[in-house]
N, C-alpha and C positions, 0 to 999 in steps of 0.2 A: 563616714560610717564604716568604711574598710575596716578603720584600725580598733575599732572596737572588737571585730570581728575576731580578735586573736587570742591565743595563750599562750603565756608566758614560757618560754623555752625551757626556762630556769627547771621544771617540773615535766620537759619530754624527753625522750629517749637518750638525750645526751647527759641529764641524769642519771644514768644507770650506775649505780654504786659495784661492778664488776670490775675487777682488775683483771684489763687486759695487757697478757707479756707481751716482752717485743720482739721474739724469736719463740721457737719452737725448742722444746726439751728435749726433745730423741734428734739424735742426728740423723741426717736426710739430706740426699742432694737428687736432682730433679732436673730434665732438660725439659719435657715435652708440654705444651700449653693444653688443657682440657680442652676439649671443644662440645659443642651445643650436645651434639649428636656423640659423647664419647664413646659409648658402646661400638661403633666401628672402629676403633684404633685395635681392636681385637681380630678383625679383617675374618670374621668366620659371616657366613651369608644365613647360618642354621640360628644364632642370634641373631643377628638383623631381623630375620623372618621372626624370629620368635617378640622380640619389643614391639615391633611392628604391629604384630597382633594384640599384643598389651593395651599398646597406647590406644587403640581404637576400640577395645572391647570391653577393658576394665570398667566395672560397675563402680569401682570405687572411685576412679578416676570421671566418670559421669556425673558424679555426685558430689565431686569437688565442681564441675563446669557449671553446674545446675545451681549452685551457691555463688556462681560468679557473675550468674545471669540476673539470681536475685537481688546482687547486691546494687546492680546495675538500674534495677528497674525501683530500687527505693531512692538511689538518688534521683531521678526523673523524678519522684514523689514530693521531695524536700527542695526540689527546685521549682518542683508548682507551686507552693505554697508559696511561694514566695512572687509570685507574679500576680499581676489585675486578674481577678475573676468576674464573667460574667456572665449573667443565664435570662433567662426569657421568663416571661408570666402572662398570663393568661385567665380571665374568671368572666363568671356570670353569676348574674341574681335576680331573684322576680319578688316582689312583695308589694304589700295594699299600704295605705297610711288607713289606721283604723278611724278616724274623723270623718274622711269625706268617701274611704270608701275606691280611694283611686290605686288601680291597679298599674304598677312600674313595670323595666324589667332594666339590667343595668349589665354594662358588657366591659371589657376590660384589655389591653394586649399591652406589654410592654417589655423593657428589659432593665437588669438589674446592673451596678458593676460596683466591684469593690478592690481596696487595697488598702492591705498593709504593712504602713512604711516601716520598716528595719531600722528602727533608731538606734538600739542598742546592740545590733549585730548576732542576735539571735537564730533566725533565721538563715543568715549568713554560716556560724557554727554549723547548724544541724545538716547544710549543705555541705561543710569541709567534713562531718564526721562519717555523711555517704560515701563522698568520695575516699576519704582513707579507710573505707569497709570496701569499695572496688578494690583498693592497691592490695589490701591485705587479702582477700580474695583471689588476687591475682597472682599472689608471693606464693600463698597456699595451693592453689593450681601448678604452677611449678614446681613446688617443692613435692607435692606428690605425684608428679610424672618422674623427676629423679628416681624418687625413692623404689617406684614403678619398676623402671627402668633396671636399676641396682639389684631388685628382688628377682626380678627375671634373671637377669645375669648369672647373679649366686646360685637360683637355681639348677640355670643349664650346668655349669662350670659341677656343682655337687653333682649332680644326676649323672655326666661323664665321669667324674671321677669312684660315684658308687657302681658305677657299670664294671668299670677296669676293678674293682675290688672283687666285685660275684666272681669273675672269672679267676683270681688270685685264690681265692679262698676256696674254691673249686679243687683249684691243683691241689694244695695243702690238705683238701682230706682226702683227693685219692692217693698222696703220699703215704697221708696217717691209714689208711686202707692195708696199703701195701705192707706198711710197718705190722701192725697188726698181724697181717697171714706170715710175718715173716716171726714174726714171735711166735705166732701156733706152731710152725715147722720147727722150730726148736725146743718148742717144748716137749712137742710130739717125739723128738730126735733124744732127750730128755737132755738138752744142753742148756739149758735155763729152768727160771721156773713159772708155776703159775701165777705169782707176783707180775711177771713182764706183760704176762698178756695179758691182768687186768690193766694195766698200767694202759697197754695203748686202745682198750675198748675205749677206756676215759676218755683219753686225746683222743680218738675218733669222733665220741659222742662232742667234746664238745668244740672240733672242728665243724659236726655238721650244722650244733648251734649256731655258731657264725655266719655259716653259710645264709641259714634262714633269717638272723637278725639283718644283715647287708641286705639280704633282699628286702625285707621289709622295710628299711630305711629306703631305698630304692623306691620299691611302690609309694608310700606316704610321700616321697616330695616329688614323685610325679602328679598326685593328684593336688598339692600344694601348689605347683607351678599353672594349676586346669584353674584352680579358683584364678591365682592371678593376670590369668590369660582370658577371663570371662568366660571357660566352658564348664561343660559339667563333666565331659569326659577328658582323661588325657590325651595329650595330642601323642602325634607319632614324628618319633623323634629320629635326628640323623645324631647319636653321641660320639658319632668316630668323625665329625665332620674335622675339617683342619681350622687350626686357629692361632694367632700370634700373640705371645707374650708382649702387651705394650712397653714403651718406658717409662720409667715415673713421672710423674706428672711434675710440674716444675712447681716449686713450694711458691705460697702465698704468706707473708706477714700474718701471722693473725688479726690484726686491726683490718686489710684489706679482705682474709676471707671472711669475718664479718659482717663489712659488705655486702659481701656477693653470694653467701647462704641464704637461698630464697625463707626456708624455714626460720631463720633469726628476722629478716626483713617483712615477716606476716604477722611476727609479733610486736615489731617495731611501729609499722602501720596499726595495729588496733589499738596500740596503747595512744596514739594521734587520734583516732577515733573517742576512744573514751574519754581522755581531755578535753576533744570540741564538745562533748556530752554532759560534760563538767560543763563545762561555759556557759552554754544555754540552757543549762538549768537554772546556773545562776540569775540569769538574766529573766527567768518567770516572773519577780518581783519590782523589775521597773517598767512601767505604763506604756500601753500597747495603741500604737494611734493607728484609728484606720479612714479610709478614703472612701466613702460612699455616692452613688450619682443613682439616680433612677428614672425613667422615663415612661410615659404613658400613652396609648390615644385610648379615651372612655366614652361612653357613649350610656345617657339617661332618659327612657321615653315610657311615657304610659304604652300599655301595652298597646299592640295593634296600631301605635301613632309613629310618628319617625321625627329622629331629631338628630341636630348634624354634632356628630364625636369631637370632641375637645382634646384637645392635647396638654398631659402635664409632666411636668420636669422637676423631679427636686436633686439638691445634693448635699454633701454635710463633711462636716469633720467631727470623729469622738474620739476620745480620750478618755480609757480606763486602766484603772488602777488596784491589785489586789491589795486589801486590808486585811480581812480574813479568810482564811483557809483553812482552818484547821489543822494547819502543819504541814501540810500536802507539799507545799511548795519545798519548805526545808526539807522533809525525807525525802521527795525525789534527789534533791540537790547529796542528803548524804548516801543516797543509793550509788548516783553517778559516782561518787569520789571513790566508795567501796572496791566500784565497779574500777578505775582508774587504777588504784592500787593491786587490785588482783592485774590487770594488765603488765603492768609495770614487773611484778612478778615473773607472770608468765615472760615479758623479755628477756628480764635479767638470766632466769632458768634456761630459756633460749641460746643465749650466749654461752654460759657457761658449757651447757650441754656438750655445742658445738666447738670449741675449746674440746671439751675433755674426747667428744667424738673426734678430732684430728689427731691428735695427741696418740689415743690410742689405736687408729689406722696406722702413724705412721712406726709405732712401736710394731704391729704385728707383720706391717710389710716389710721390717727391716729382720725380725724372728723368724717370719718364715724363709725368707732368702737363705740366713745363717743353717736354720736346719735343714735345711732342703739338701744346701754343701756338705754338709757331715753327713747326709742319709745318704748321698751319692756315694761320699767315699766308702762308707758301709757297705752299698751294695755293690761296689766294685770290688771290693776284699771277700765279699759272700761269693760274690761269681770263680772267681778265682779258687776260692776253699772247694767250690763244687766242682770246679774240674780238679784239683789234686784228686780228689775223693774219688773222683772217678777212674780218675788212671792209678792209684793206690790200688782199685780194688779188680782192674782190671790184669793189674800183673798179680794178685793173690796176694797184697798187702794188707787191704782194709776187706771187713766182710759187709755185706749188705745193709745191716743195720747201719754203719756210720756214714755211708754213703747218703740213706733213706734225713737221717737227722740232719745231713749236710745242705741236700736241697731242701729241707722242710727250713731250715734259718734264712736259705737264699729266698726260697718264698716268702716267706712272713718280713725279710727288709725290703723284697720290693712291695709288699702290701703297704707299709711303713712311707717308702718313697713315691708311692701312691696319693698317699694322703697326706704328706706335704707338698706335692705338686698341687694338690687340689687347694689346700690352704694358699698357694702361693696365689693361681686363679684368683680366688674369691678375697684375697689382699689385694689385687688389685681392682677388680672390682670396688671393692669400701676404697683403697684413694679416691678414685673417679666419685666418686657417691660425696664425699665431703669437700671435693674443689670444685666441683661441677656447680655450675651458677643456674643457667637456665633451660630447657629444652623446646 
């Protein structure tokens, strides 16, 4: 009876019409192994504390467990079915024979049990397609504690790096401040003209814009980071806490990170799900034999008289068979295939995804490294231009103004290498997020 129970491989997951390459496009080299718990190879304890509180408070993460309890509790269901059932009875009844007048009354207690045998592996099916709704339930649970995990991350990693920006952007307009009153006194002096000074009203106005759009970005993924920390307020945060650039995680074949992307293997598992669903539909259509036994003790007396209870026993074997159904039987069966092929979909889309999501992680962590180097050497050259500028103007070389433009360029590259350090963070974040197997 086992081997009935199966389907055909030819038509699961290893059919996936996806071409997977055998190496990765972007070059990449990699020492360190992910681990369960990756977010500590960052060694800051103000993340730690912050996933911490994720992984235990997220709703959204509640509601994947809540899915994995259910799925648990319908195979316990498809596995009853499939075992002896048996229940108790019980009756009474009183009546006259209308000829003579005599009054009965009739009593009744026994039990029932029943079975049916799994001939064609039916039952069997609808037990494997429970259980590959546990696995993919279970994939699914993982793969949203990663991602969990990952969202937190980006957001701390953003949220320090929008902090260090307010502060940047600060300086740069009390530069443009400065420039400004230094244009008035020239104008006033009539050694310019009123052209200048509207010129740096501009740049002031729209240095303070910035000011206020960074903050704003600031606030909004503070209260981004409350949703996915399960509060309604945001929390209070240490952004100065210390923290270590990891090393790249050591590359996976694609074929093996496949594997090990809980998100590709929750699709992989329901598309086993829908196939056993396939199966035992088809099998509606061959004859369902069941096992019956019953037992009694009864008991028949004219009223008010007494008479000693009888014991009966029967049992049986039947054998039914659908002829007609009105079609029931076939469109369930072409729902399930519907249903199969959308799965199968959903895999291959799975794969792919995951594919082009590694692909383009390891393009971005290899882009931002590169520009991160050129921003450094910028802001080395900028430092440097601001002290000429200074000592130019301190021997009566340069006047105020080029000094004012000099550090407002040194400000705005380190704004610049700001926020490629921040991309660099949150580059490694997205590694960890797409080699990371389970947590």
């Amino acid at each position: 009876m086992g081997g009935c129970a199966s389907v055909p491989p030819s038509v699961g997951p290893d059919a996936a019409s996806v071409d997977v390459p055998g190496q990765w496009g972007a070059p990449y080299q990699g020492v360190a192994a992910v681990n369960a718990d990756w977010w500590t190879d960052f060694h800051s304890a103000e993340l730690d504390r912050l996933v911490r509180m994720a992984l235990d408070s997220n709703r959204d993460l509640r509601i994947a467990t809540a899915r994995m309890a259910q799925a648990q509790a319908l195979l316990g269901s498809a596995e009853a079915e499939r075992r002896p059932q048996l229940g108790a009875t019980a009756g009474a009844q009183r009546g006259r024979d209308s000829a003579d007048a005599v009054k009965a009354e009739r009593s009744s207690v026994g039990l029932r049990a029943s079975w049916e045998v799994d001939l064609f592996g039916r039952g069997a099916l609808g037990v494997d397609a429970a259980k590959a709704d546990i696995q993919s339930n279970r994939q699914a649970l993982a793969a949203a504690r990663i991602a969990l995990a990952a969202d937190v991350a980006t957001a701390y990693f953003e949220l320090r790096t929008l902090d260090a920006r307010v502060g940047m952007r600060h300086e740069v307009m009390t530069l443009a401040e400065r420039q400004l009153h230094v244009a008035q006194k020239k104008f006033e002096a009539g050694q310019s003209s009123a052209l200048d000074v509207e010129r740096w009203k501009t740049e002031l106005a729209q240095e303070r814009a910035a000011v206020q759009q960074v903050k704003g970005e600031l606030q909004v993924r503070q209260r981004q980071l409350a949703v996915l920390l399960g509060a309604s307020q945001p929390p209070v945060l240490d952004l100065k806490a210390e923290a270590v650039m990891p090393q790249a995680p050591a590359p996976l074949l694609p074929a093996d990170l496949l594997e090990r992307r809980p998100d590709v293997q929750r699709q992989a598992r329901a598309l086993d799900a829908a196939l056993a669903r396939v199966g035992a539909a088809r099998r509606e259509i061959y004859p369902r034999l069941q096992i019956a036994w019953a037992g009694a003790r009864e008991r028949l007396a004219a009223i008010g008289g007494s008479a000693s209870p009888i014991s009966v026993v029967g049992y049986g074997i039947s054998l039914s068979l659908p002829i007609l159904d009105g079609g029931r039987i076939r469109s369930n069966v072409e729902i399930q295939e519907a249903r199969a092929q959308e799965a199968m979909a959903g895999y291959e889309q799975s794969m792919i995804s995951a594919l082009a999501d590694a692909e383009t992680s390891l393009v971005q962590w290899s882009a931002s490294e590169a520009s991160l180097r050129e921003l450094l050497d910028a802001r080395e050259a900028g430092d440097m231009a601001a002290q000429r500028a200074a000592r130019m103007f301190a021997a009566g070389m340069a006047d105020a103004t080029a000094v004012l433009d000099t550090q407002r360029e040194q400000l705005r590259v380190r704004d610049a290498v700001a926020q490629a350090e921040g991309q660099r963070w949150t580059s490694a974040v997205r590694l960890r997020r797409v080699f990371a197997g389970t947590v």
